[in-house]
N, C-alpha and C positions, 0 to 999 in steps of 0.2 A: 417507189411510187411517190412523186414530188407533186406540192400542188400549180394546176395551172390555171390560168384565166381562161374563161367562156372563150372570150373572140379568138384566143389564140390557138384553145381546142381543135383537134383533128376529127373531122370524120369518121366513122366507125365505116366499116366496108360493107355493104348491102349482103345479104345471103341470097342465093336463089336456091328454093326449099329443094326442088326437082332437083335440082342438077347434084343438090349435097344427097341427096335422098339415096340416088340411083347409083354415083359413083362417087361414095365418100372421100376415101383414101386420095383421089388426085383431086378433087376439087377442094378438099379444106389442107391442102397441101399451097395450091395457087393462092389460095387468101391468107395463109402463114407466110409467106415468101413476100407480103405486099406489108400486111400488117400485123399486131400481135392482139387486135381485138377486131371483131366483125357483130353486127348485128344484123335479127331477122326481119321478116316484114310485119311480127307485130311489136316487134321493138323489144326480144332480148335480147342483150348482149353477150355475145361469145367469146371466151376467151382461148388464146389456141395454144400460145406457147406455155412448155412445160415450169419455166422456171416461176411464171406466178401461180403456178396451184396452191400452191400453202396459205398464201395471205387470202387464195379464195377461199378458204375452208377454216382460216381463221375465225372463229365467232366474236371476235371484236369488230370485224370488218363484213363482215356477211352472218346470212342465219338460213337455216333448214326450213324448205318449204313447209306450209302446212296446209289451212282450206282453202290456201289462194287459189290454185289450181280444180279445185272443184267450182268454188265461186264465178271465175271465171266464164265458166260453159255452164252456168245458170244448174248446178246441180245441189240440191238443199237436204236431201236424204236419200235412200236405199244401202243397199248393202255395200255400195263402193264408197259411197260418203261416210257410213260408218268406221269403214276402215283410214283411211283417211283421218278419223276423226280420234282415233281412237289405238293406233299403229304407233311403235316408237319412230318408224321409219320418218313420220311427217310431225316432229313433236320437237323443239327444244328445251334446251336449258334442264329445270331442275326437273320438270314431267317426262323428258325424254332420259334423263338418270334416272328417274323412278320404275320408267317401262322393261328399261333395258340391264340393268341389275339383275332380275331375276334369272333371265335368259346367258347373261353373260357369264354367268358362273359354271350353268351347263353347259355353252360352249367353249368353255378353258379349250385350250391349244392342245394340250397332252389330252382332253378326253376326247375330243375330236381327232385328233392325230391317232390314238388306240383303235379308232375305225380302220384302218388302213388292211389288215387282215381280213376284215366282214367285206371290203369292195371289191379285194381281189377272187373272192369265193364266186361273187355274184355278176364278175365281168366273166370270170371263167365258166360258170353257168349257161350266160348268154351267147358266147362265141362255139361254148357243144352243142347249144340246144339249134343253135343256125348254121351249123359248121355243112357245106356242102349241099347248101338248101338254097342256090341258087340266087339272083337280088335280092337283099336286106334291107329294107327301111331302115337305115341306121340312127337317125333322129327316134324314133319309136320305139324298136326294138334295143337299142343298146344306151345311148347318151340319155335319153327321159327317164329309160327304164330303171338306172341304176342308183341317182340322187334321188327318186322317188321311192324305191325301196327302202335306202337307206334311213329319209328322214322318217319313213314309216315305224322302222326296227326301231329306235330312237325317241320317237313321240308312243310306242307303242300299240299303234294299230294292227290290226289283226295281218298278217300278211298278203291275203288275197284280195283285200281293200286298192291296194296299192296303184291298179289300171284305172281304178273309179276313181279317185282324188287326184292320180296325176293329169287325167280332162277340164276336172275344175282347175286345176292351177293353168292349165294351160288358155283356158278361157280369163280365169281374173288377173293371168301376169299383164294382158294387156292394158288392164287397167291403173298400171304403175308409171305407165308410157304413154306413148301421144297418140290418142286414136280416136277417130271418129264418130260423131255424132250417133249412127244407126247401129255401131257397135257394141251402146251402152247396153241394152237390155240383156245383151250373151254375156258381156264383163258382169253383172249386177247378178246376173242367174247363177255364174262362176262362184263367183263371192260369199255368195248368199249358202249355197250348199254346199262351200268349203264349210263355214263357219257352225250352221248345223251339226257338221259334220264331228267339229272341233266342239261344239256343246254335248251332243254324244259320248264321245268320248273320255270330256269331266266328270258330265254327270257318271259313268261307269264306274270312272276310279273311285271317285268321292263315296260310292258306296263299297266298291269294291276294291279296295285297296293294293297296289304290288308295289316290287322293288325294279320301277323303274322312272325315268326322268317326268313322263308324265304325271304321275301320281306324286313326287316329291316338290314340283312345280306347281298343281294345285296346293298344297300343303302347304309350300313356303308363303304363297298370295296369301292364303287366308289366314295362315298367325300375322302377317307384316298386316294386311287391311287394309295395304295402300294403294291397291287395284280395284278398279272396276270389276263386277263382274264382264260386261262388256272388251274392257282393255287386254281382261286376261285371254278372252278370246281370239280378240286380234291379236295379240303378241305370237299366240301360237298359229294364228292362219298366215300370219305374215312371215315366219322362222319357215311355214311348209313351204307356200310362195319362194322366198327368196333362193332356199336350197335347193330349187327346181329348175326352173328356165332359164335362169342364164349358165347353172353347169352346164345341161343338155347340151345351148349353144357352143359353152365353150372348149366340151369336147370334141364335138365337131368341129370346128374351128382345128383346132390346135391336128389333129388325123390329119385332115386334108390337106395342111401346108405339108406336114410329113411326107406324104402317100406324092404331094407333087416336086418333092426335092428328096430322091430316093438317095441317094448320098448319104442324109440327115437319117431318114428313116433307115440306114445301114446301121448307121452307129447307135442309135437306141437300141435295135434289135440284136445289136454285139453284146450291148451291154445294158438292160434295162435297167436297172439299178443308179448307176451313173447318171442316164440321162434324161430320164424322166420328170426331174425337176425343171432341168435347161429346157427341154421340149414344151413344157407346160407354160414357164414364164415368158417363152418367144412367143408361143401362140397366143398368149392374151396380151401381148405388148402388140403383136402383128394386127390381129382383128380381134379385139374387147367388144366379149358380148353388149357392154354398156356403156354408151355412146358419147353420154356427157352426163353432167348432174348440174341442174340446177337450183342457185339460192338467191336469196334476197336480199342487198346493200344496205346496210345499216348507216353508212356513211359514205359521201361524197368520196369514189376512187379516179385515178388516175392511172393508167397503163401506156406509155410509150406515145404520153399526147392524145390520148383518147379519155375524156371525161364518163365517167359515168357513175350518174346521181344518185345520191339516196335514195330508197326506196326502189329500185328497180331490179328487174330479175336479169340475174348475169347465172352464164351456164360457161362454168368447166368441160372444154373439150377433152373428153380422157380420150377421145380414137387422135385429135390431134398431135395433142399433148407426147403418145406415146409413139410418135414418128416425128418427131421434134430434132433435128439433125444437132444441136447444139446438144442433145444429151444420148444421141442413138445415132451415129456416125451410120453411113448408109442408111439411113432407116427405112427404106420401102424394099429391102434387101432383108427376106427371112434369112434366119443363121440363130442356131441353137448354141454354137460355141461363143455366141458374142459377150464379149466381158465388159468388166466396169458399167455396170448396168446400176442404177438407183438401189437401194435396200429395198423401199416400200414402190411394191407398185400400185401406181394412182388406178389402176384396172379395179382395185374394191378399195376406192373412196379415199379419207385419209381424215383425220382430226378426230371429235367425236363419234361422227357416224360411220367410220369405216366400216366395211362389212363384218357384223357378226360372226358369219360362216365362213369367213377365208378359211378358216383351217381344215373345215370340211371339204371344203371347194374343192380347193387344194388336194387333200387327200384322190379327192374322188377322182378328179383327171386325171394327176398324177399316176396314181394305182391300176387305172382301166390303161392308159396309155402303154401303161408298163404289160398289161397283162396281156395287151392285144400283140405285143413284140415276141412276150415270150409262146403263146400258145398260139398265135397266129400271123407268124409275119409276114408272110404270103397273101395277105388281107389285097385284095383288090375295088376300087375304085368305080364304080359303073357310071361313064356319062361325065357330066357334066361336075366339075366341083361345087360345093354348095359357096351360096352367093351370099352376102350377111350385111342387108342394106339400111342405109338410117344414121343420122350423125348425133341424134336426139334420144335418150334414156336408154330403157332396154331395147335393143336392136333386135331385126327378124331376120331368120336364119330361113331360106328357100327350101333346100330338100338334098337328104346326101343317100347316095346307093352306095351297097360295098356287096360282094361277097367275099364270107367267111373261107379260107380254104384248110 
């Protein structure tokens, strides 16, 4: 990225919100193919191709949203603003290592990866308990039901808890995305009774002490002192959050390309063990429950003759980015066998903020996908495949039917 002069500067290419909205995949395909930046109509800038993600997530070069985005649509408190305010998600630098410390240790790779046995128990659960029961709600009954259990077992909530908190998050995930004005009060209600919920539950420990992640998490904030009361709540409404809505999606996602390339879904169900990895990384390279991520320019960049300035919000296209034919040779072509893929997929983030939870993610699709092969691979499809539209943050998943057979 070389510097250019103003008047020689290029264009950034218009968005039309509709048209990215409804048919992402072929429409930020036609503005990849013209240019490698586009912007919207309130003047963020997009970045589409894969090879500048890194200098975007650079923090010499860009920085993690924070109250921009609340300020912006004139919101000064409640329960979404707190979070926001108070979340490692929307924090840098030295506050966003102080938030995410505590958390990152409980989610080490190996003790998250150790769930892998608890997902398979509770996919196989879900596929007896609907096995021959006719159309499934499969967003409801299987994909919600499972990362929300999990994070339950995990944070130690009682287990029948588990339908009641997975509503809140399903009302405050919108609130991490781009949504509308008369939405706020259901996100805020969302929010507001996750976080109760999440005080609840300290206060519990704090008198009633066990040997589990919650109660050693309280423990660790109150010798360190470097938490908020406040912060520690959000760290943990935000871990519930994140582990929630976009696996759901992304298990769904990752079935349905399956289920419509029976070939593919042959060889998992030969061998689930094998392919459950490959199955998992096509599906979130194919359709990434999350859409883009945007930050904020710390200095005048440069991309391909496209200026753009300090101070402005540029959004990493990850749905671009990961049909980028310079690094995914066919790329609008699912294929589980495809090689020479990146290490890190930009699907959970990349630099400091990467996702927390990949490795639960991870687990969690991986392990259901597998479990649906071996106890169920006769899984059928009802209707219509589910549609996962949106080029911006977390994306929304329509609706998927299966019956169990």
């Amino acid at each position: 990225m070389s510097a250019v002069s103003q008047s020689a500067a290029k264009e950034p290419l218009l968005i039309d919100s509709e048209a990215a909205y409804n048919n992402p995949h072929a429409y930020m395909k036609s503005l990849r193919e013209k240019s490698a930046v586009a912007i919207t109509d309130i003047g963020v800038f997009v970045v589409l191709k894969h090879k500048y993600m890194d200098a975007l997530l650079d923090n010499e070069n860009t920085r993690q949203f924070e109250l921009e985005g609340m300020m912006l649509r004139g919101i000064t408190s409640g329960p979404l603003f707190e979070l926001y305010k108070n979340a490692m998600l929307f924090a840098n630098g030295d506050v966003h290592k102080r938030r995410r410390s505590p958390m990152a240790r409980t989610f080490a790779y190996k003790l998250m990866d150790g769930m892998r046995p608890r997902v398979r128990e509770i996919a196989a659960e879900v596929i007896e308990a609907n096995r021959g029961k006719g159309p499934v709600n499969f967003l409801d009954a299987f994909s919600r039901a499972i990362p929300a259990r999990i994070i339950a077992e995990i944070i130690g909530a009682p287990p029948e808890d588990w339908p009641k908190f997975s509503g809140w998050v399903a009302d405050a995930a919108r609130g991490i995305g781009f949504f509308q004005n008369d939405e706020l009060p259901q996100i805020d209600a969302g929010v507001g009774a996750l976080d109760d919920y999440v005080k609840s539950l300290l206060d519990e420990r704090r008198k009633n002490p066990r040997e589990d992640f919650l109660t050693s998490y309280a423990q660790a904030t109150a010798a360190s002192g470097e938490l908020t009361e406040e912060e520690i709540r959000m760290q943990m409404a935000g871990v519930i959050l994140a582990g929630s809505d976009t696996t759901r999606t992304g298990t769904a996602a990752v079935l349905s390309e399956l289920l419509q390339h029976p070939d593919q879904w042959a060889l998992v169900c030969a061998d689930p063990e094998a392919w459950k990895k490959p199955a998992v990384e096509e599906g979130l390279r194919f359709d990434p429950p999350v859409g883009s991520v945007p930050r904020f320019t710390l200095r005048e960049m440069e991309i391909e003759g496209v200026v753009i300035p300090e101070g402005r919000v540029v959004s990493m296209s990850v749905l671009s980015g990961l049909r980028d034919p310079d690094v995914y040779p066919e790329p609008d072509r699912f294929d589980i066998r495809r090689t020479g893929i990146p290490k890190w997929n930009i699907a959970f983030g990349g630099g400091a903020h990467r996702c927390l939870g990949e490795a639960l993610a991870r687990a969690e699709m991986e392990e259901s996908i597998a479990t649906i092969a071996r106890l169920a691979p006769d899984i059928k499809m009802i209707g219509d495949p589910p549609k996962i539209r949106g080029t911006a943050a977390i994306r929304h998943i329509d609706a998927m039917t299966v019956e169990f057979h």
